[in-house]
Backbone as a ProteinNet text record, in pm:
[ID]
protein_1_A
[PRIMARY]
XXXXXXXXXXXXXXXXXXXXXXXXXXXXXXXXXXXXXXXXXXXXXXXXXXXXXXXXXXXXXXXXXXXXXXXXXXXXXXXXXXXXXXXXXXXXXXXXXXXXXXXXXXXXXXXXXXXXXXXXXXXXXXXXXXXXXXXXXXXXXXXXXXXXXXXXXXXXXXXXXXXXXXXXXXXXXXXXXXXXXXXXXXXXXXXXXXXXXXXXXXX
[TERTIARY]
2541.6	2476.9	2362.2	2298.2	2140	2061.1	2043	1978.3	1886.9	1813	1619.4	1560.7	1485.2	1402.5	1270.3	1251.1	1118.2	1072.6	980	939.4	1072	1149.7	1293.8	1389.5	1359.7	1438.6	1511.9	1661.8	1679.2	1743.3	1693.8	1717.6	1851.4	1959.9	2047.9	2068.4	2070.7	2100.9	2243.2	2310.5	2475.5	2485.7	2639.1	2683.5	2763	2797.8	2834.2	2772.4	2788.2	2703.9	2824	2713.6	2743.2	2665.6	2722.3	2754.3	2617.2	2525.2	2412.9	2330.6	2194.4	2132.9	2117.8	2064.1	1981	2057.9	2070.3	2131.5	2071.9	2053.2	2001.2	1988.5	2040.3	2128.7	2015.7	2039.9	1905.9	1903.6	1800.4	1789.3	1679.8	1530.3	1439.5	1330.4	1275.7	1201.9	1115.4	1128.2	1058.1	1127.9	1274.2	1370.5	1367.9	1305.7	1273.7	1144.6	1062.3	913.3	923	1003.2	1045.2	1110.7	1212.7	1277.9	1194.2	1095.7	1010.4	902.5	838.5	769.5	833.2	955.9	1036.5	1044.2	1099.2	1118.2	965.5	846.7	735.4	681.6	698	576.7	659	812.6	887	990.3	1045.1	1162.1	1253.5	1288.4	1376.4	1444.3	1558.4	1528.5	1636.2	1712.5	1779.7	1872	1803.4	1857.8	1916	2000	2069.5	2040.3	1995.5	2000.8	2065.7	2191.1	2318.2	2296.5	2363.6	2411.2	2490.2	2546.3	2618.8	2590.6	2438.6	2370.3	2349.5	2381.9	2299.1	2183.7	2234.2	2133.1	1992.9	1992.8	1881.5	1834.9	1869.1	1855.7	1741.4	1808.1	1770.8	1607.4	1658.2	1524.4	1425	1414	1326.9	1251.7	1339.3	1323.2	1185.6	1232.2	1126	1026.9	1029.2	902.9	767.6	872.7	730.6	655.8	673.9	645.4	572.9	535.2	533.8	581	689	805.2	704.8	806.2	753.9	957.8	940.3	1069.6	1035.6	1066.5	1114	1260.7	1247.3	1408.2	1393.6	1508.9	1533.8	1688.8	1704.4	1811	1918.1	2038.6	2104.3	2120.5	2070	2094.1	2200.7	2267.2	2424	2427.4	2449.6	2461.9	2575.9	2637.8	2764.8	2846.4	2773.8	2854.5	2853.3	2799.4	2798.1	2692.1	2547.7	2471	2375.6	2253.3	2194.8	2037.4	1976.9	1842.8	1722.3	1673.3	1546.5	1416.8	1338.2	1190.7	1153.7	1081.2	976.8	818	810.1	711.9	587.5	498.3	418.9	528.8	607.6	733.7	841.9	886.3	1033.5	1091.3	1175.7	1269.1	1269.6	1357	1333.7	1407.2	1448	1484.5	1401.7	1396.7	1283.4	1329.2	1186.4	1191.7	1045.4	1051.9	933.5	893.2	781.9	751	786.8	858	907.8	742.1	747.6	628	670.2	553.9	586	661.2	755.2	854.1	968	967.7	1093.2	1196.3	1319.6	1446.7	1421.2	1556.6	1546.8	1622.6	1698.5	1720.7	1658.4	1558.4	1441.1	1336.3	1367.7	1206.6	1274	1440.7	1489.3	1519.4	1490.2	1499.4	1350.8	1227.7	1135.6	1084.2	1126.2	1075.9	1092.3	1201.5	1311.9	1251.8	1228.6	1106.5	995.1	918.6	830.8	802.9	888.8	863.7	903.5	1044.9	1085.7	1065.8	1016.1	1008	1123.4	1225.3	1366.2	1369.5	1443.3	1458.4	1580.2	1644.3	1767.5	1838.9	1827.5	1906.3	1981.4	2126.8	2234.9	2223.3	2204.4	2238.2	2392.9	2428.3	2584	2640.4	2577.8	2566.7	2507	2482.4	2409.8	2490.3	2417.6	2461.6	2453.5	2335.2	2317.5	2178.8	2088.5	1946.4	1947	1808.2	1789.9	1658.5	1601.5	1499.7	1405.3	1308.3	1232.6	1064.3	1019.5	848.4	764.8	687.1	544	400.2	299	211.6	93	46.7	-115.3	-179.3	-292.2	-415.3	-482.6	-487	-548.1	-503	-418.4	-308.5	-162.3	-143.9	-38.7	75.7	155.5	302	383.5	416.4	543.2	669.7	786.5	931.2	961.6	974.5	1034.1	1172.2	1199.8	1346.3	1351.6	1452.1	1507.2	1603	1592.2	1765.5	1772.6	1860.5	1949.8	2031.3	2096.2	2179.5	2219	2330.9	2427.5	2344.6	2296.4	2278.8	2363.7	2350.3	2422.5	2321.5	2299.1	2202.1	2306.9	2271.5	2351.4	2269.5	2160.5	2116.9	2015.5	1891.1	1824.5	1743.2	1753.7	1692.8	1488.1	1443.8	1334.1	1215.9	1301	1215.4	1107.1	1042.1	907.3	871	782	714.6	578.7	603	491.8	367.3	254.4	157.9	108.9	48.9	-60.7	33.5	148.7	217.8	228.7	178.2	208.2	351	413	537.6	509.8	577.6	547.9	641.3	802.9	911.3	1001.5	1079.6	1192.7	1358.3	1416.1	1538.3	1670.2	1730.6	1889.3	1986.5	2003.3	2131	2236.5	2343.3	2489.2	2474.4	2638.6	2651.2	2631.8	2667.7	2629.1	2461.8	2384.3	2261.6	2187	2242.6	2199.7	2266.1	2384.9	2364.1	2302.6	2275.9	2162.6	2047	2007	1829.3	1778.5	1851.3	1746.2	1766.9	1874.1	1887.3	1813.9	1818	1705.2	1575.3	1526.8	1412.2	1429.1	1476.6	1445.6	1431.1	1423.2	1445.5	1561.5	1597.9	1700.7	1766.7	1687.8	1738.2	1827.7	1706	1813.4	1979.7	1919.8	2067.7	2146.3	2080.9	2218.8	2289.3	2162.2	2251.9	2281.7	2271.3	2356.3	2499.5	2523.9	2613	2707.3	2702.5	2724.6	2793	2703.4	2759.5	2865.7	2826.7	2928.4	3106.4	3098	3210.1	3244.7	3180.6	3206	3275.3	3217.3	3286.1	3420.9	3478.1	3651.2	3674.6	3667.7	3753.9	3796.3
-531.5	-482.5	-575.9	-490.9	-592.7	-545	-650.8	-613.4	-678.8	-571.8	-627.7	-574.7	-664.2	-608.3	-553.9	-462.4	-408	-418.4	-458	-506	-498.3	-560.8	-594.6	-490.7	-386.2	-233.4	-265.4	-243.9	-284.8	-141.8	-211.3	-100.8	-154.7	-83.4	-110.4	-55	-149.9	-61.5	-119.9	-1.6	-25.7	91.8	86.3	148.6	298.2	263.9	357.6	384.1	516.5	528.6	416.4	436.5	328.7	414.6	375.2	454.8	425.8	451.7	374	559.1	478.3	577.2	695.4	659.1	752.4	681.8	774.1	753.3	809	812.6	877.8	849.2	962.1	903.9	859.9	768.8	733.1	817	839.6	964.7	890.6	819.8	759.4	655	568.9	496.4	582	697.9	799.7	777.1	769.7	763.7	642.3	539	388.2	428	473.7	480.6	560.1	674	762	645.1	585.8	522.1	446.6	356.8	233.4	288.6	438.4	494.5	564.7	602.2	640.4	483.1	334.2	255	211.8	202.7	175.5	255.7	359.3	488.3	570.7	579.4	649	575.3	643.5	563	495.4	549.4	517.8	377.5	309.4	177.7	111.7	199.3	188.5	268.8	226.2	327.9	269.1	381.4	282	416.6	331.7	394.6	334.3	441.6	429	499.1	436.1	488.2	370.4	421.3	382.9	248.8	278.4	159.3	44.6	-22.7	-109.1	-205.3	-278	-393.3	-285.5	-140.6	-64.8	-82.1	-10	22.7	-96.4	-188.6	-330	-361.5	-329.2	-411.5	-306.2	-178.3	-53	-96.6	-123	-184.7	-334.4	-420.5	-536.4	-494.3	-362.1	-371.7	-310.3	-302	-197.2	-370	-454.7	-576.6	-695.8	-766.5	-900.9	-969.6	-1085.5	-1149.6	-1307.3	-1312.9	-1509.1	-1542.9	-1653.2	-1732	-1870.7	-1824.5	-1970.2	-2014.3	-2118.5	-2204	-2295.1	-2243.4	-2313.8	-2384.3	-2428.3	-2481.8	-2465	-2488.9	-2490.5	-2619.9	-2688.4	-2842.5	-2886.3	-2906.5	-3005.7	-3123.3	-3160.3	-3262.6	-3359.5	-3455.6	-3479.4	-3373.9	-3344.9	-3284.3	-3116.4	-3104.9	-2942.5	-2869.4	-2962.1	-2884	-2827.4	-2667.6	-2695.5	-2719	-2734.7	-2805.7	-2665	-2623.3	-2498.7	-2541.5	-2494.6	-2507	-2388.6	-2430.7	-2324	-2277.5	-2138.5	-2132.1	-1998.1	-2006.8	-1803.9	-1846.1	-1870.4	-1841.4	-1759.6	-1797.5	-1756.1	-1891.3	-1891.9	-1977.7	-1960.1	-2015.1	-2007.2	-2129.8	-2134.3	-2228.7	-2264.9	-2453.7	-2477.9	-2398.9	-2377.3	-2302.6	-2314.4	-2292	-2239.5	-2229.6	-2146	-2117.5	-2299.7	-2203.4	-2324.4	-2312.5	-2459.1	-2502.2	-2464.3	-2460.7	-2422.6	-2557.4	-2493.3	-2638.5	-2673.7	-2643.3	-2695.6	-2632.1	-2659	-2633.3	-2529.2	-2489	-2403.6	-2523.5	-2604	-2741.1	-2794.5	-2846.8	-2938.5	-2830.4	-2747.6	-2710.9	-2684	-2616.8	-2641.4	-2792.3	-2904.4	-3042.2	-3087.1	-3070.7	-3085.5	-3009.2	-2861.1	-2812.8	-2855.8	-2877.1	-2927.9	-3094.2	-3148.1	-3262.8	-3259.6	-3180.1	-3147.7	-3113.9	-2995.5	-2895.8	-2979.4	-3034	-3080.7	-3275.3	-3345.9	-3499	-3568.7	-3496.6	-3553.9	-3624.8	-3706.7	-3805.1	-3812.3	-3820	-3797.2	-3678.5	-3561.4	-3487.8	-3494.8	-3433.6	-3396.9	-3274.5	-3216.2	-3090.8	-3069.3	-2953.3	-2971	-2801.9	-2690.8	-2602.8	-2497.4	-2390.4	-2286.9	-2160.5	-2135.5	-2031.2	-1868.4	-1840.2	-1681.6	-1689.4	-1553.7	-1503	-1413.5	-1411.7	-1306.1	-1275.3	-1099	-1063	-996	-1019.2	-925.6	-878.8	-773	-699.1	-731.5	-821.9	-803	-755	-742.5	-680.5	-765.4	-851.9	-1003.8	-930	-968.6	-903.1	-835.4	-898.5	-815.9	-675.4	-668.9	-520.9	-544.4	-679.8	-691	-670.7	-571	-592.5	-711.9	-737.2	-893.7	-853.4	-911.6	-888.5	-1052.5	-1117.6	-1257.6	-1282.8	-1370.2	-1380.5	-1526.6	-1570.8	-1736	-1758.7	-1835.1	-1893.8	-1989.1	-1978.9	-2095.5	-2154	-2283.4	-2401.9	-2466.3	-2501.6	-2560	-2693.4	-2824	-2969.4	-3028.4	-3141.9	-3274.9	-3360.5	-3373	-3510.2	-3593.3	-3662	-3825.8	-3961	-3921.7	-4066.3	-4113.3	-4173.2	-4181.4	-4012.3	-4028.4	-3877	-3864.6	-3897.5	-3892	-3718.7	-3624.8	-3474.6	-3491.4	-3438.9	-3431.1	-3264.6	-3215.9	-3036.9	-3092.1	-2986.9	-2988.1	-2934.4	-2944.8	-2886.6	-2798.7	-2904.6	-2835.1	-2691	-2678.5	-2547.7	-2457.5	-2511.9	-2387.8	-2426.4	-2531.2	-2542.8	-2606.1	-2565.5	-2630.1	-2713.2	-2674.9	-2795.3	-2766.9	-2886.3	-2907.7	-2946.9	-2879.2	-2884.6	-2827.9	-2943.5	-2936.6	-2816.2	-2721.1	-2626.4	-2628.9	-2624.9	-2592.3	-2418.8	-2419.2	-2299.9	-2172.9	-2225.2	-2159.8	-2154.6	-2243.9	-2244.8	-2147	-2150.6	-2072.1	-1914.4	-1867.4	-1708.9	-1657.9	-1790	-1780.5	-1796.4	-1889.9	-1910.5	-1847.2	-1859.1	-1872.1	-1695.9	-1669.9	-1541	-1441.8	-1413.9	-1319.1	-1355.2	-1472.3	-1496.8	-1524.5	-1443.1	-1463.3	-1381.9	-1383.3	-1225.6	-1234.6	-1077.7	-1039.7	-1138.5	-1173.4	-1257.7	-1376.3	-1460.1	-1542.6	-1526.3	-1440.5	-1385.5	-1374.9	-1302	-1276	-1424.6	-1505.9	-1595.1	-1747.8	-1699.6	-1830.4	-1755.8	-1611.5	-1552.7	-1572.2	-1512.4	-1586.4	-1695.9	-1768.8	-1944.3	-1949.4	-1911.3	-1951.9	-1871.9	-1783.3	-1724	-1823.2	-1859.6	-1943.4	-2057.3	-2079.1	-2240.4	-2171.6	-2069.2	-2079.8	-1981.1	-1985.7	-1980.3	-2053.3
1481.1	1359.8	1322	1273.5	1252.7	1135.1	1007.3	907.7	914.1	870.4	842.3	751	666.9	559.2	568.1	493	539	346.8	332	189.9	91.2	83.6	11	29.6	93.3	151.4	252.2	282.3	403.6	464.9	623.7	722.8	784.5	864.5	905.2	1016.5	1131.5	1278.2	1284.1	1339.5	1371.7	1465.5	1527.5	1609.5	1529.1	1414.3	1332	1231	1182.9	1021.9	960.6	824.2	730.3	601.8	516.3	375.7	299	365.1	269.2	208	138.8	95.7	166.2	321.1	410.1	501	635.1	769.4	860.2	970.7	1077.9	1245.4	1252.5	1430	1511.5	1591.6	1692.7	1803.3	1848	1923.1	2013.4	1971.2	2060.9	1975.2	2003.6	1969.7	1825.3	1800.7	1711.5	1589.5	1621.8	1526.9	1409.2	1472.2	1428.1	1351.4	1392.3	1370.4	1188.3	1236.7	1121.5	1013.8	1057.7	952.4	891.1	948	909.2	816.7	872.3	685.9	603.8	628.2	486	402.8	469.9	425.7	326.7	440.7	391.2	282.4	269	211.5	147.6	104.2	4.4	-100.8	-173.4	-277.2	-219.5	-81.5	-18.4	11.1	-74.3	-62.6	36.5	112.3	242.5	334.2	443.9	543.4	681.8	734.8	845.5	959.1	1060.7	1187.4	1255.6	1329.9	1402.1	1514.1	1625.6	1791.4	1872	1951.9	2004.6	2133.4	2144.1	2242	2178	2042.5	1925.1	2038.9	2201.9	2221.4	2245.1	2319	2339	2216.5	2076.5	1925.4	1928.3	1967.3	1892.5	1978.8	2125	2226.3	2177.8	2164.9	2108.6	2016.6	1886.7	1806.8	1767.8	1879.3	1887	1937.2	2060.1	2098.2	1994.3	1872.2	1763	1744.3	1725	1659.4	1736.1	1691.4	1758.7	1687	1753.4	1699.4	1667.2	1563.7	1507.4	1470	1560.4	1494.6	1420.4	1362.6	1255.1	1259.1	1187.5	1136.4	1024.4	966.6	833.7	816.2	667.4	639.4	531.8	511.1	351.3	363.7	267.1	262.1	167.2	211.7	102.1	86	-46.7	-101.8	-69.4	-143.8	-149	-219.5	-382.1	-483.2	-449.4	-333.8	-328.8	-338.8	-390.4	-453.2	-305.4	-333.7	-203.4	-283.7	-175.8	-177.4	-168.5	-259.1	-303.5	-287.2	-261.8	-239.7	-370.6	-441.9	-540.4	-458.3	-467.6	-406.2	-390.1	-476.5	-508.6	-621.8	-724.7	-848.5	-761.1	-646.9	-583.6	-540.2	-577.3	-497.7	-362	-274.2	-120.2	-58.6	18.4	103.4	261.1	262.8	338.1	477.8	529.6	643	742.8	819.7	901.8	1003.9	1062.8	1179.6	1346.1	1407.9	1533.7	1615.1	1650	1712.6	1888.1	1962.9	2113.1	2170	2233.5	2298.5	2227.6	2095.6	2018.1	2009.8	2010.3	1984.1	1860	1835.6	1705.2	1623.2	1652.2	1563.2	1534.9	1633.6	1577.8	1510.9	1534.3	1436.3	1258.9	1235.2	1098.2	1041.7	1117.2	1058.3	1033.5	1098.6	1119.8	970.2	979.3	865.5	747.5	729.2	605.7	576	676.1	617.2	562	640.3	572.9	458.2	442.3	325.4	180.9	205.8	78.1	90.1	191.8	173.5	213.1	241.9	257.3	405.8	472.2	601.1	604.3	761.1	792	752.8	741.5	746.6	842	834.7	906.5	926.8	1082.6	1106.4	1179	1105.5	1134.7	1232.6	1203.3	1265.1	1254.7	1320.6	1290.5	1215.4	1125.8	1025.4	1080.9	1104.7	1148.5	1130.4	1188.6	1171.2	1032.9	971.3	937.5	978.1	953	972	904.1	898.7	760.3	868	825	879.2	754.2	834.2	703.5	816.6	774.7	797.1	813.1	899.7	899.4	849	811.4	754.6	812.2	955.5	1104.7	1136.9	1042	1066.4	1151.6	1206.1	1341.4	1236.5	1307.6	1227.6	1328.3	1224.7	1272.1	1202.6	1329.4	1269.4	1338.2	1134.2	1133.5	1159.3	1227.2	1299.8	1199.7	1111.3	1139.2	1079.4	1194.2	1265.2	1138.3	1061	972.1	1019.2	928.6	990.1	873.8	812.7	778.5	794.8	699.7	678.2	571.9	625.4	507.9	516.2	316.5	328.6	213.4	247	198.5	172.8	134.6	119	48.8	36	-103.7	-119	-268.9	-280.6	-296.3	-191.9	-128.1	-201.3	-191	-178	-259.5	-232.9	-280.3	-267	-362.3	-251.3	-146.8	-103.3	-12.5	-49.5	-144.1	-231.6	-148.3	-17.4	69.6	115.3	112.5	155.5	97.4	-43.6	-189.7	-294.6	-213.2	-270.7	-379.9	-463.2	-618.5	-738.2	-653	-678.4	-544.3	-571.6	-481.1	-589.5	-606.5	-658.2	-591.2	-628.8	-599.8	-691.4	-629.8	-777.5	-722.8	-813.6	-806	-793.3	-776.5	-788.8	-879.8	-990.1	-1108.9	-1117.1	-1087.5	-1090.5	-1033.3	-895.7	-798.7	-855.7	-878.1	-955	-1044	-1145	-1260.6	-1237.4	-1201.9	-1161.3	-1049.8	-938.4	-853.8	-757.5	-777.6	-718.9	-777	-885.7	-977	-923.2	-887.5	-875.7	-723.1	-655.2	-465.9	-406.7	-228.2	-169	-125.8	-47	-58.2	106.1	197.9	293.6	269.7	172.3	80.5	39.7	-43.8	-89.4	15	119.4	259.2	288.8	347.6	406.5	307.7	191	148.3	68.6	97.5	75	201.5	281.7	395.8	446.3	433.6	423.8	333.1	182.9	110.2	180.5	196.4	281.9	406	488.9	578.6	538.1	405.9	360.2	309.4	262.2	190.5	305.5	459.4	482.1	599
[MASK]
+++++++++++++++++++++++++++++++++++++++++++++++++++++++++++++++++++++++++++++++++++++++++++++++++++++++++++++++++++++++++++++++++++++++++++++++++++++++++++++++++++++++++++++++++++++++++++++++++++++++++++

């Protein structure tokens, strides 16, 4: 199963329907095309295209795009808290495009320096992808892939934003923080995977 956002709308490829707004059996690369301007160009704010092939669904799928991977992080504290980037007025967690040659580890520790000022992070494991389509200016559609990862930082509290990036704070929230502040004010990827994680951690 594979969720992807298409401007905060999400599309859902699975092997089975699934109970959402709109559904529609995959039949050929047309079927995708169809789904992606109902998503783009109607009310429609999610739909799932189902069949029984999901890796075809899926390879069909990439070839509408040209892919960019990135990698990012959830950064933990001692006390629990994780580590936010402010940024455009969304919250966000540090992230970004992997350089040619790099690991998908080294490019979410690399980023996570950058972005927020922090040194030594602990990477401890990988969390899951998510994916979202935006549109370059050139017209290229892109489908963003990144890989998240589970960190521990422990040691002087260094962060800084990254101006030249647009970032405009760097803060630590608890939990409560994070259902109050920062989720109202994020996208919906976010939300996935620090939902996610948090499941990973009780059980």
């Amino acid at each position: 199963m594979y969720k992807v956002f298409v401007n905060e709308k999400k599309l859902l490829l699975s092997k089975q329907s699934e109970n959402l707004e709109k559904t529609l059996g995959y039949e050929n690369v047309t079927s995708l095309e169809i789904a992606l301007d109902l998503l783009e160009n109607t009310s429609v704010k999610e739909l799932n295209i189902f069949g029984e092939n999901i890796d075809e669904i899926w390879s069909q799928f990439q070839g509408l795009f040209r892919i960019i991977e990135a990698a990012g992080g959830i950064v933990n504290n001692p006390q629990g808290d994780i580590l936010f980037i402010k940024r455009l007025g969304k919250w966000d967690l540090p992230k970004g495009k992997m350089e040619k040659g790099e690991s998908r580890e080294e490019s979410a520790v690399r980023e996570i320096e950058e972005e927020t000022g922090l040194a030594n992070v602990e990477l401890v494991r990988f969390i899951n992808t998510t994916y979202h389509i935006y549109v370059e200016r050139n017209g290229d559609k892109i489908l963003k892939c990144t890989h998240w990862f589970e960190m521990n930082f422990n040691g002087e509290d260094t962060s800084k934003p990254q101006i030249e990036e647009g970032i405009t704070e760097v803060a630590w929230k608890n939990t409560a923080q994070i259902e109050e502040e920062v989720f109202p004010s994020t996208f919906k990827n976010i939300k996935l995977i620090i939902r996610e994680f948090w499941n990973t951690k009780l059980k």
